[in-house]
TORPA-4810 file (N, C-alpha, C, O; in nm, 3 decimals):
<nodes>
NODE_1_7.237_7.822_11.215_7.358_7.782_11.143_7.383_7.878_11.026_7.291_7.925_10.960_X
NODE_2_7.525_7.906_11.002_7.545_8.019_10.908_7.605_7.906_10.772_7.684_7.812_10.769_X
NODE_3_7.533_7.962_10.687_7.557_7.867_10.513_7.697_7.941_10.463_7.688_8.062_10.442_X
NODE_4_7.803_7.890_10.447_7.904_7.920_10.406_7.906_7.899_10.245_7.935_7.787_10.204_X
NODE_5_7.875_8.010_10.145_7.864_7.985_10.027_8.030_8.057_9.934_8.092_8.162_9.950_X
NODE_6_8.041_7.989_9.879_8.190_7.995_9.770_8.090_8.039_9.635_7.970_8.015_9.639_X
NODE_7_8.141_8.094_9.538_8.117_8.153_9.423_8.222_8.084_9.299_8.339_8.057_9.330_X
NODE_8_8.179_8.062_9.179_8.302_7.983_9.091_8.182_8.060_8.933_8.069_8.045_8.888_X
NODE_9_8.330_8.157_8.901_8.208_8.239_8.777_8.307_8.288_8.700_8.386_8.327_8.786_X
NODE_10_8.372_8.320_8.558_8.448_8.406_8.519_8.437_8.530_8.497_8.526_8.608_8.461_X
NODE_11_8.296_8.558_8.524_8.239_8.677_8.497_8.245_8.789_8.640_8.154_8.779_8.722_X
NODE_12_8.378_8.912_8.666_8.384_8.928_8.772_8.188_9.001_8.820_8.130_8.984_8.927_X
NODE_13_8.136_9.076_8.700_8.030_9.082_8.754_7.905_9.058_8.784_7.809_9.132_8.804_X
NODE_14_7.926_8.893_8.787_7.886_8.799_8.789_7.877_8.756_8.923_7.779_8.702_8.976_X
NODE_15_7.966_8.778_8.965_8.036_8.693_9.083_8.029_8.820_9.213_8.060_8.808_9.331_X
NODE_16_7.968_8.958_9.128_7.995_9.056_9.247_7.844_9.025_9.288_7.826_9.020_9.409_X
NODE_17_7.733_9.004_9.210_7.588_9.004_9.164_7.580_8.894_9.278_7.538_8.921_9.390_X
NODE_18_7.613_8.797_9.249_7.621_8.689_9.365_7.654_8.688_9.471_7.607_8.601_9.544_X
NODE_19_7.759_8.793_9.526_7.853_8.815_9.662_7.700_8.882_9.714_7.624_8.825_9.792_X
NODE_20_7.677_9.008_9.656_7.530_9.078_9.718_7.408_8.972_9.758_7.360_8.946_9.868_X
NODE_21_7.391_8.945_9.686_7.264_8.845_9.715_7.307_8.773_9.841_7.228_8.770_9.935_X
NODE_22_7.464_8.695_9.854_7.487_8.613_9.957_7.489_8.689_10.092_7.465_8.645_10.204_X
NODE_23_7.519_8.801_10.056_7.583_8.879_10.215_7.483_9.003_10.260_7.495_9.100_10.334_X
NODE_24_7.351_8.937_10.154_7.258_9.028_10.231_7.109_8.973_10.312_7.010_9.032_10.356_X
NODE_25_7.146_8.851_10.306_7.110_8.750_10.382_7.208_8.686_10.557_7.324_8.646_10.561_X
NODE_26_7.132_8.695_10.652_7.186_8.744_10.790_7.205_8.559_10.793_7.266_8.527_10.895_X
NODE_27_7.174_8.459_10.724_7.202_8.294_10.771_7.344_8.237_10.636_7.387_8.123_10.617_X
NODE_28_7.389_8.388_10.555_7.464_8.355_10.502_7.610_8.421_10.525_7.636_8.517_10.598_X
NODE_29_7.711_8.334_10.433_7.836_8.419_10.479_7.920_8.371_10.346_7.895_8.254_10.315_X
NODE_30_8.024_8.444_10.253_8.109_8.412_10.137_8.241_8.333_10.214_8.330_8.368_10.291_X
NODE_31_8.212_8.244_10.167_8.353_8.147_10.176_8.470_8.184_10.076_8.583_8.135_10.081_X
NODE_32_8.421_8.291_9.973_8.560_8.272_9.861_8.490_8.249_9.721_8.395_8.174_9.698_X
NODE_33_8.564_8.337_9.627_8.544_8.311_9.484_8.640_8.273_9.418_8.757_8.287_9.454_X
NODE_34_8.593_8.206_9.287_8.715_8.163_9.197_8.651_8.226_9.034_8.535_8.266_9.031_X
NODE_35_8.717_8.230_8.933_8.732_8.279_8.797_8.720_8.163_8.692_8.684_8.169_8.574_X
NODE_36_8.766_8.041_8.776_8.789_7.945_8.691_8.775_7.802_8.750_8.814_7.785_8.865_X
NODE_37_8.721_7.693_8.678_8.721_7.577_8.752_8.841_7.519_8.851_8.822_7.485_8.967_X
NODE_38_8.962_7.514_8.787_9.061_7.506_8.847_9.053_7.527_9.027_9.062_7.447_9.120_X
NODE_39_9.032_7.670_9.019_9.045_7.752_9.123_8.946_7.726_9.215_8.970_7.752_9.333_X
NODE_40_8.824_7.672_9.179_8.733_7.682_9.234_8.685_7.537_9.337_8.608_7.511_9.430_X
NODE_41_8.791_7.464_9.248_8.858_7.312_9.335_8.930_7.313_9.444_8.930_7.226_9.531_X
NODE_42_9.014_7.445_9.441_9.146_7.465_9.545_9.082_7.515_9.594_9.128_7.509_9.708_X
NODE_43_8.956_7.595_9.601_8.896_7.675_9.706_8.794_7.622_9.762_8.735_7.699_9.838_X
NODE_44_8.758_7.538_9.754_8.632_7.410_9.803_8.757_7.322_9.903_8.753_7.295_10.023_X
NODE_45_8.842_7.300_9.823_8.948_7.170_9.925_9.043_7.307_10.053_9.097_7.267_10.155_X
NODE_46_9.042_7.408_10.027_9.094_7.505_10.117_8.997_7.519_10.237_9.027_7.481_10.350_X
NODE_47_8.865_7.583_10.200_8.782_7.668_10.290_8.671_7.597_10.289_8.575_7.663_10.330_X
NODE_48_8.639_7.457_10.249_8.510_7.359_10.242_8.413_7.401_10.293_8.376_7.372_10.407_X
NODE_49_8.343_7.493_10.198_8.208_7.581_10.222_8.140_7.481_10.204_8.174_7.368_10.168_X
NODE_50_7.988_7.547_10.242_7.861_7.428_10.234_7.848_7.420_10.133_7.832_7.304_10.097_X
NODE_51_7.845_7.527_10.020_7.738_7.527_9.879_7.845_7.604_9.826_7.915_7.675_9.899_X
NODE_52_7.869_7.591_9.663_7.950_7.592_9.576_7.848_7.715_9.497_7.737_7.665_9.504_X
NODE_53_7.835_7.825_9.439_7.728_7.822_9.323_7.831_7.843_9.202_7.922_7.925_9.197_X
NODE_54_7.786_7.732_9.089_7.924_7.669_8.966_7.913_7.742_8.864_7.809_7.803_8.885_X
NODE_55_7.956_7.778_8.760_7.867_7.793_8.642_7.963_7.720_8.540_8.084_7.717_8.561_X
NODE_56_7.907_7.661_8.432_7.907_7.593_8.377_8.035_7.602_8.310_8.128_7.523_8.325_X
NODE_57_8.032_7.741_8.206_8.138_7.730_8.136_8.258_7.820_8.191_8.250_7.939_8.219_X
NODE_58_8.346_7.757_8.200_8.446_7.836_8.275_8.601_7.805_8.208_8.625_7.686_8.190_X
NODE_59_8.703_7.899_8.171_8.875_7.872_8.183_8.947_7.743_8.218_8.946_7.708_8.336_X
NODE_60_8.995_7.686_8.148_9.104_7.644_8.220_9.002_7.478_8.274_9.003_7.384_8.195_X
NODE_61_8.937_7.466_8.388_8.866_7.358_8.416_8.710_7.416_8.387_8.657_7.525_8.406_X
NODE_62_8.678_7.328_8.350_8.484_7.363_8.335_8.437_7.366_8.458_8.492_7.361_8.568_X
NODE_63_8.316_7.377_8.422_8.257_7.332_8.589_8.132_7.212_8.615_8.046_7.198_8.702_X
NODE_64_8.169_7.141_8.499_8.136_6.995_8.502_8.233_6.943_8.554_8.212_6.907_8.670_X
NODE_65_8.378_6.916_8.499_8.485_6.878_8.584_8.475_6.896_8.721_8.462_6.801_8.798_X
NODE_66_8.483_7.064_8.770_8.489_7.090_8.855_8.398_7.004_9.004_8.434_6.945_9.106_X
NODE_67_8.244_7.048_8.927_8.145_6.945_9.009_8.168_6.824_9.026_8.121_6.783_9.132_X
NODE_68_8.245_6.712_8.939_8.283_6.603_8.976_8.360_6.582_9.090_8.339_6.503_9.182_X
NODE_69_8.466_6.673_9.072_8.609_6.706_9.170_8.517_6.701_9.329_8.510_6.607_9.408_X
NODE_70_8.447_6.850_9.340_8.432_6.847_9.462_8.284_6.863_9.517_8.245_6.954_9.592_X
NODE_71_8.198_6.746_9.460_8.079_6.699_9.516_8.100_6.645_9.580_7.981_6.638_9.608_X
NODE_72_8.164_6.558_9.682_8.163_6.490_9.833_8.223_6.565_9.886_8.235_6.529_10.003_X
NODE_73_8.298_6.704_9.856_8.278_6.749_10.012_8.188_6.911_9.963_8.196_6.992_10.055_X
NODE_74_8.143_6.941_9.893_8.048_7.072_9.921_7.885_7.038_9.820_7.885_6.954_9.729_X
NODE_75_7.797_7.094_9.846_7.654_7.105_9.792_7.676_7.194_9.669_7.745_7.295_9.676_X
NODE_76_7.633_7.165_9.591_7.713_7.264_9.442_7.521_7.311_9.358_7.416_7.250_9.339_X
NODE_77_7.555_7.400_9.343_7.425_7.489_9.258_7.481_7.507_9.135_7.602_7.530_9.134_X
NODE_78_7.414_7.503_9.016_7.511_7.491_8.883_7.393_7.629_8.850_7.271_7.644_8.856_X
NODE_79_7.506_7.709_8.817_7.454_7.826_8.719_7.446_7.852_8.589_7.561_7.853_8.545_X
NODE_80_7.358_7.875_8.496_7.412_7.864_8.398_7.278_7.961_8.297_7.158_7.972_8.324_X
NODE_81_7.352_8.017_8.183_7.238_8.117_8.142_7.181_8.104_7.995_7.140_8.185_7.912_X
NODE_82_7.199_7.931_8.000_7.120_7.890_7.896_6.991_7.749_7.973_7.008_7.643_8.033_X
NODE_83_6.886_7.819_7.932_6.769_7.697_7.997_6.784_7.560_7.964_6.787_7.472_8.050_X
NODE_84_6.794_7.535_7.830_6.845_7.376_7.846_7.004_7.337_7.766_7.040_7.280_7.663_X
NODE_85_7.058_7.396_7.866_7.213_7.372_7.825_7.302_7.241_7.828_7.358_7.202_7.930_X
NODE_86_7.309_7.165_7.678_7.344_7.018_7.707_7.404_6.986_7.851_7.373_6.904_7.938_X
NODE_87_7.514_7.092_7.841_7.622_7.014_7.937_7.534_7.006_8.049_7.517_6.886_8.071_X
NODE_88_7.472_7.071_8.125_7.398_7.039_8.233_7.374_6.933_8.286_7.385_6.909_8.406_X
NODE_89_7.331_6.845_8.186_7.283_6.691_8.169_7.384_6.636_8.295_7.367_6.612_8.415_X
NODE_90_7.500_6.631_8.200_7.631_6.589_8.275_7.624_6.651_8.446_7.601_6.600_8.556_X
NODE_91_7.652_6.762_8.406_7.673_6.824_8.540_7.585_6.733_8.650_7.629_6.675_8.749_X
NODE_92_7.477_6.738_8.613_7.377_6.687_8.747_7.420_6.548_8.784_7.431_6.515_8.902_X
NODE_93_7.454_6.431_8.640_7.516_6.329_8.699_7.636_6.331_8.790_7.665_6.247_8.876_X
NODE_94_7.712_6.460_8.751_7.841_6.457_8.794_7.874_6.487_8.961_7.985_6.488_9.013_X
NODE_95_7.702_6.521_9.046_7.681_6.558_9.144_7.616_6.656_9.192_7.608_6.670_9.314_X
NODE_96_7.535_6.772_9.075_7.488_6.888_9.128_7.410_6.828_9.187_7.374_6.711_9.171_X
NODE_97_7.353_6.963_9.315_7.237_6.940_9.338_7.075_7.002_9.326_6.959_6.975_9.357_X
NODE_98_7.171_7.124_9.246_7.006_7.233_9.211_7.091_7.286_9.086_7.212_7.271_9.069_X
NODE_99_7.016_7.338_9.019_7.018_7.400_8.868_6.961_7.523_8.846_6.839_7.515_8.860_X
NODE_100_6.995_7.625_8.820_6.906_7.741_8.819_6.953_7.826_8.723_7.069_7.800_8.691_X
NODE_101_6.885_7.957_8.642_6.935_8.004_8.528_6.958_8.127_8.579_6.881_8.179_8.660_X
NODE_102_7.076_8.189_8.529_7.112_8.315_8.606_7.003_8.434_8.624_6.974_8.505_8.720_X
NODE_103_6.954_8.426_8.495_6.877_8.532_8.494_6.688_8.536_8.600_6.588_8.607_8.591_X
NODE_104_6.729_8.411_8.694_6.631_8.319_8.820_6.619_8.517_8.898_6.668_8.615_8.844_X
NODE_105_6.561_8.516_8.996_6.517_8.602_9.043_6.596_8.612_9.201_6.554_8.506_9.247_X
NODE_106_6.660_8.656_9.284_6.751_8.652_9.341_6.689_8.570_9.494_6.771_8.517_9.569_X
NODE_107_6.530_8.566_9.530_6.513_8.485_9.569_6.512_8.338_9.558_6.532_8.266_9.656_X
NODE_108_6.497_8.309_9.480_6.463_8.168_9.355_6.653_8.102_9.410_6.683_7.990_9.452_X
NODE_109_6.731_8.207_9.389_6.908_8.189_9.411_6.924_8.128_9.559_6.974_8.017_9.576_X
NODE_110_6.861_8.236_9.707_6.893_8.224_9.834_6.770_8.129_9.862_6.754_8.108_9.982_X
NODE_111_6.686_8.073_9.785_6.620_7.936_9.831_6.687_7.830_9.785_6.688_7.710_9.815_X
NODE_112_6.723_7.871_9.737_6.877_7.724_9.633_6.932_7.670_9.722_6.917_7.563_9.781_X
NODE_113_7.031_7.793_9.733_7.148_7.747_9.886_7.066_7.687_9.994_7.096_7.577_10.038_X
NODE_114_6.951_7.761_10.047_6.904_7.710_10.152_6.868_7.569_10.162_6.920_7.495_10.245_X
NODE_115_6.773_7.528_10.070_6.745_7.392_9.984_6.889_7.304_9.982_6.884_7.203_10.052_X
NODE_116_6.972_7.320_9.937_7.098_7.228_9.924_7.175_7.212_10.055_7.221_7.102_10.086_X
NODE_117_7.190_7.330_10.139_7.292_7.354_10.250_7.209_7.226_10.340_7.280_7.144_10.399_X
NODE_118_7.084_7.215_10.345_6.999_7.147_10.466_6.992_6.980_10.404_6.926_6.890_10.457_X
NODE_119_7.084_6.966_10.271_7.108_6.853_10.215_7.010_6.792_10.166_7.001_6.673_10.195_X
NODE_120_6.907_6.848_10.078_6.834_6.823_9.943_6.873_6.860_9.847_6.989_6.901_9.835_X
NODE_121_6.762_6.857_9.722_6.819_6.868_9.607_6.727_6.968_9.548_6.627_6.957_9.618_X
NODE_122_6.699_7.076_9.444_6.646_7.145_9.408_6.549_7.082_9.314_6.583_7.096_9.196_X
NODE_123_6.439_7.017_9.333_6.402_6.998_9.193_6.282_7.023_9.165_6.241_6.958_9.068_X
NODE_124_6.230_7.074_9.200_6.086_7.198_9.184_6.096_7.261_9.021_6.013_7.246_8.931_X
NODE_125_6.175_7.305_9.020_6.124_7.407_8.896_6.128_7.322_8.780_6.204_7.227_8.770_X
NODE_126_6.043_7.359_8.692_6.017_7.280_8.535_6.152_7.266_8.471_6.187_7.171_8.401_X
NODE_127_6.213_7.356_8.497_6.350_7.341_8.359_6.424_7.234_8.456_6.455_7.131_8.396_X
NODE_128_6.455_7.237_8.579_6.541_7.099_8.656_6.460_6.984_8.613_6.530_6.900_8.556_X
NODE_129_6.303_6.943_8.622_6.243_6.805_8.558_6.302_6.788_8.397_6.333_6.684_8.338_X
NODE_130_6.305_6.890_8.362_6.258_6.860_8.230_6.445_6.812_8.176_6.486_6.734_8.090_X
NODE_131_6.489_6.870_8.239_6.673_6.851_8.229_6.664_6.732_8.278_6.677_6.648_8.189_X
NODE_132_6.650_6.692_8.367_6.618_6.544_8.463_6.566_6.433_8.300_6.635_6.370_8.219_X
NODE_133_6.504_6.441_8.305_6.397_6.355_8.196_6.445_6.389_8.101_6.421_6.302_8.017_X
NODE_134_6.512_6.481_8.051_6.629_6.479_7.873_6.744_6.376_7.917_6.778_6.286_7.841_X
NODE_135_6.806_6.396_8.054_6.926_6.323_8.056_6.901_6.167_8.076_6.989_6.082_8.060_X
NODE_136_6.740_6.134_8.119_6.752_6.032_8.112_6.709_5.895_7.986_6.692_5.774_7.973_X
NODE_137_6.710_6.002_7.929_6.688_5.952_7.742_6.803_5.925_7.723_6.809_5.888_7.606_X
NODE_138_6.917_5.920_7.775_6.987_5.891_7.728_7.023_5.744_7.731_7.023_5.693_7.842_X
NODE_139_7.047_5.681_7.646_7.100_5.500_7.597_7.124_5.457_7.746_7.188_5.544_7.806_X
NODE_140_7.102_5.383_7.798_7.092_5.256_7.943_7.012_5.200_7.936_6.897_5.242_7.938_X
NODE_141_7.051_5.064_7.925_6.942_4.963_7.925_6.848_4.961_8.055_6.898_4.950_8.167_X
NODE_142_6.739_4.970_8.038_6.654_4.982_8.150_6.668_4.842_8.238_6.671_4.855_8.360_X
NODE_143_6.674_4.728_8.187_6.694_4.606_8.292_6.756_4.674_8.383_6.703_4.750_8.465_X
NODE_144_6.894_4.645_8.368_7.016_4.749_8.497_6.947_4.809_8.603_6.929_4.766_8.717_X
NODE_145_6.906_4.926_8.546_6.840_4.974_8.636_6.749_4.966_8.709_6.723_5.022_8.816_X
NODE_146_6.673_4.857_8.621_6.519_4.811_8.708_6.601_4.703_8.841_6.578_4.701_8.962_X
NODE_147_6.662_4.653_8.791_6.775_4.527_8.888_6.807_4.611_8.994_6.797_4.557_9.105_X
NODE_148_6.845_4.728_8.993_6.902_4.860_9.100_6.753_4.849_9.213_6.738_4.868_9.334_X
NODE_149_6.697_4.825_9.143_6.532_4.905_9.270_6.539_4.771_9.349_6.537_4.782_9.472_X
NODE_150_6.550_4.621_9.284_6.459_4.512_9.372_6.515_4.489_9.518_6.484_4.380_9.566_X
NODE_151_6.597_4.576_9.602_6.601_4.551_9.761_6.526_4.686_9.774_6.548_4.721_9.890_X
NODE_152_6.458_4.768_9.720_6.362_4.843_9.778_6.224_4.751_9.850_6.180_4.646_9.803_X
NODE_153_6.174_4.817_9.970_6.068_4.790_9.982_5.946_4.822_9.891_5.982_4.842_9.776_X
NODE_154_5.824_4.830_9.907_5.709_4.889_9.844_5.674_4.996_9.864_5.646_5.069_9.770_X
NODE_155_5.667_5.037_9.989_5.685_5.188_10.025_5.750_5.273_10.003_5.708_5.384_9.970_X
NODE_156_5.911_5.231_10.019_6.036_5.277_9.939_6.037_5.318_9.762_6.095_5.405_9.697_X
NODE_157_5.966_5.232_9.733_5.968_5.263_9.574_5.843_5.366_9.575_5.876_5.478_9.536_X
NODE_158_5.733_5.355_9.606_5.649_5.458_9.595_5.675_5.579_9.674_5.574_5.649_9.684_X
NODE_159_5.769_5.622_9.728_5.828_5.723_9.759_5.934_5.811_9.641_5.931_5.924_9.593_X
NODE_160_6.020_5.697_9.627_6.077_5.708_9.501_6.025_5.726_9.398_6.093_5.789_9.317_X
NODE_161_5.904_5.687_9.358_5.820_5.725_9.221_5.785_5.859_9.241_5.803_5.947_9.156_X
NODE_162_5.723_5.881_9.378_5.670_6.067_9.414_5.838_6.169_9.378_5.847_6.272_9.310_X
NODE_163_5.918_6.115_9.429_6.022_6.201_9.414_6.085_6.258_9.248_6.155_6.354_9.215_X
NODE_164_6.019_6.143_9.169_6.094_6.164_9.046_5.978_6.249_9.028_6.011_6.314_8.929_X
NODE_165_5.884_6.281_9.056_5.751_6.357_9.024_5.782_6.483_9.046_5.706_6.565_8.995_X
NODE_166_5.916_6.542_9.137_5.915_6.655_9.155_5.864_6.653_9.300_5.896_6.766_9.336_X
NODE_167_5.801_6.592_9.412_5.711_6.613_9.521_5.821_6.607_9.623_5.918_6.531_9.615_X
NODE_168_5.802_6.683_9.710_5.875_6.743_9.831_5.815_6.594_9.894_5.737_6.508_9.855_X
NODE_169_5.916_6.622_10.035_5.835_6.550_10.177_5.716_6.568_10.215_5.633_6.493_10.266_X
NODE_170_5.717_6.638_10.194_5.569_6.723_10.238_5.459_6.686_10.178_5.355_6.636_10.221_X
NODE_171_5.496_6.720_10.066_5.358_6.659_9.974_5.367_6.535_9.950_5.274_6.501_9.877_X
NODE_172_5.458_6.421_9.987_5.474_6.298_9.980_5.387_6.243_10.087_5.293_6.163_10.083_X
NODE_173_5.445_6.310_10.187_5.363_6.283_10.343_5.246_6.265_10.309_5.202_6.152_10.291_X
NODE_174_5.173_6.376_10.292_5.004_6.424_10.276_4.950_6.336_10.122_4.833_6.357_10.091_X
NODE_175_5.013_6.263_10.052_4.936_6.221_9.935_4.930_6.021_10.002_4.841_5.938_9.980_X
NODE_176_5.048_6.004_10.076_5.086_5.912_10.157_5.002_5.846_10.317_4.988_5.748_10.390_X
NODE_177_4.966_5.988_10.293_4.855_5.961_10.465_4.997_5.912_10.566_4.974_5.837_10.660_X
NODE_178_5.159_5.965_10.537_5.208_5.966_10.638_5.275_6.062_10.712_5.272_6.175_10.663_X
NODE_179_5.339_6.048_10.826_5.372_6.195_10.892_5.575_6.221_10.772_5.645_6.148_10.702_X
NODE_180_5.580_6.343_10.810_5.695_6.408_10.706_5.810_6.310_10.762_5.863_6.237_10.679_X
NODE_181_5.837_6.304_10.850_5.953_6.246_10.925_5.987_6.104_10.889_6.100_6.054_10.881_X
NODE_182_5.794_6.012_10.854_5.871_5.867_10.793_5.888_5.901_10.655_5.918_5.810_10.578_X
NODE_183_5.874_6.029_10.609_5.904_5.993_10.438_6.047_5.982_10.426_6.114_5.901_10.363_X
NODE_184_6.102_6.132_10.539_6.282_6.163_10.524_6.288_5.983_10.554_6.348_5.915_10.470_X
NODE_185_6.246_5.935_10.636_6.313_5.804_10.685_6.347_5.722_10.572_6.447_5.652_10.556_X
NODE_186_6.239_5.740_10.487_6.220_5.632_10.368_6.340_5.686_10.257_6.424_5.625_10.191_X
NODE_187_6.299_5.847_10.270_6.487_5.856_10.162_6.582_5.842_10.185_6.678_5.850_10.108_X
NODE_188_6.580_5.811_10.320_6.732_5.831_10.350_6.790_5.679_10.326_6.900_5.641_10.285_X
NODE_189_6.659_5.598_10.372_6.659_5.439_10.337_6.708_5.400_10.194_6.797_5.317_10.173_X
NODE_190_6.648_5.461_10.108_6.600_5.451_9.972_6.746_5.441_9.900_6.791_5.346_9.836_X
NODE_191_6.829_5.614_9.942_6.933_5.638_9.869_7.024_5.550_9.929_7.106_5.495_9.856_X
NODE_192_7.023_5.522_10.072_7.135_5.449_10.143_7.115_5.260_10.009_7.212_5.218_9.945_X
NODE_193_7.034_5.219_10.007_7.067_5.105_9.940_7.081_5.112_9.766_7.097_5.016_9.691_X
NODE_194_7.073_5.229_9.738_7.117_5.241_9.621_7.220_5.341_9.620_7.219_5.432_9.538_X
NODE_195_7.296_5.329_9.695_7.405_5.395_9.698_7.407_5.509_9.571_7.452_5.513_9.457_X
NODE_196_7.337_5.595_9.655_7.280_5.721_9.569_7.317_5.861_9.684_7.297_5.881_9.804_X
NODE_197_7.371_5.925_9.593_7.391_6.101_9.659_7.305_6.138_9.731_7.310_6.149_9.854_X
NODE_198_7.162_6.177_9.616_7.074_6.273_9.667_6.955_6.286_9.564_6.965_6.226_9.457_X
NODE_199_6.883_6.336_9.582_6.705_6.326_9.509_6.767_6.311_9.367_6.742_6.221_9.287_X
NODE_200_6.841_6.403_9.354_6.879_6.450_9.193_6.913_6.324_9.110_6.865_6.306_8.998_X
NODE_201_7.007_6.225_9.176_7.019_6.110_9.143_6.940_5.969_9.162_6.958_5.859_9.109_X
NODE_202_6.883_5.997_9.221_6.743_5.917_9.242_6.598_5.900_9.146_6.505_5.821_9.128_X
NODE_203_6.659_6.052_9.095_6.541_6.095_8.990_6.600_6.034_8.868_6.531_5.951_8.808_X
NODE_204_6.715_6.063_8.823_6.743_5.968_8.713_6.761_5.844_8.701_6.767_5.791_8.590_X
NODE_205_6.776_5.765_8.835_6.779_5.659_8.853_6.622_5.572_8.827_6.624_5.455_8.787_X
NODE_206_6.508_5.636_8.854_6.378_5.615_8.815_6.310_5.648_8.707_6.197_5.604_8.686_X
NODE_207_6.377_5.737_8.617_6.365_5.758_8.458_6.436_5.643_8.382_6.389_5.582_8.286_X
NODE_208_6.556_5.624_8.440_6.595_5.530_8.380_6.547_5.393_8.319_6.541_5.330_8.213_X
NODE_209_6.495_5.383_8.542_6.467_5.256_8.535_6.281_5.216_8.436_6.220_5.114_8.405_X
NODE_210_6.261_5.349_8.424_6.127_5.359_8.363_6.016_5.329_8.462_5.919_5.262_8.428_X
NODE_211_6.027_5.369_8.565_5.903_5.352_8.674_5.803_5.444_8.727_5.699_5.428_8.792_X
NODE_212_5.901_5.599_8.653_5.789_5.685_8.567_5.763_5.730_8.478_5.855_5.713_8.398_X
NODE_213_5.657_5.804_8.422_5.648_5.780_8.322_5.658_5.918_8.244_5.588_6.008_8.290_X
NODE_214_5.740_5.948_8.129_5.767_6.091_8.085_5.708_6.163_8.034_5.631_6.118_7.949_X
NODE_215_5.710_6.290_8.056_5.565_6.388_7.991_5.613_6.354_7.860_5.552_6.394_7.760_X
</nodes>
């Protein structure tokens, strides 16, 4: 399958830096760039690429806006070239699904897309936890949220606790003693009754609810 990636940057050489990386990869292909949030809405609802890569501050529409706009129909990577950049916070509620700092290493970029296009969430690297766990300091009464978990099963929630941990399927599986396939089963379970996006939101949803516990 070929990853149809869109670009949204004001920086044209920014956005050329990114075209290379995308089109020198044989499972990728450029859907289209934009300059400005605005644009980068009309070009997601035009050419509905898989993966968006956003950056934050942009003309005209941001790209917090923007990510709100068009997270149900594309996988959005938020760029941005400050490590803990408030707005971020937002952004990730607003639907990202990976976070990465420009100055990331150009593999670190084409594992992003890959990671998001196959419909996960990026959350491996320290600065995505640690953004994860700032935003969820933020004021919500934890009842609420604890009320959100009780149609989880037991298994379900201890899946959900590994995930806010940062732990893949994989390593969920193997700490689990189960095979990879019932863990996907269990997220897909997990987010379906908490009417949840994707890991990213799942993870704040378990900071919230305080069921793990913060460095």
């Amino acid at each position: 399958m070929t990853i149809r990636v869109a670009i949204a940057d004001d920086q044209a050489m920014v956005r050329a830096g990114f075209r290379m990386i995308v089109e020198s990869q044989p499972d990728m292909t450029l859907a289209g760039e934009a300059a400005d949030g605005h644009d980068a809405i009309e070009l997601v609802r035009r050419e509905r690429p898989d993966v968006i890569l956003m950056d934050v501050r942009m003309p005209r529409v941001g790209g917090i806006q923007a990510t709100r706009e068009v997270a149900g129909q594309t996988r959005v990577v938020i760029l941005t070239t400050y490590e803990l950049d408030e707005y971020v916070f937002d952004a990730l509620a607003a639907g990202a699904s990976a976070f990465l700092l420009k100055s990331a290493p150009p593999e670190d970029l084409i594992r992003a897309i890959r990671v998001v296009a196959s419909g996960d969430a990026l959350l491996a690297p320290s600065v995505t936890r640690r953004l994860i766990e700032e935003f969820a300091r933020r004021p919500e009464p934890a009842a609420r949220s604890s009320k959100r978990l009780e149609g989880l099963t037991e298994r379900e929630l201890e899946v959900l606790k590994q995930i806010a941990r940062g732990q893949t399927n994989a390593e969920i599986a193997a700490r689990l003693h189960v095979a990879e396939t019932t863990v996907k089963t269990h997220v897909a379970h997990l987010l379906d009754k908490l009417d949840l996006r994707d890991r990213v939101q799942a993870v704040i949803l378990a900071y919230e609810a305080g069921i793990v516990e913060r460095n």
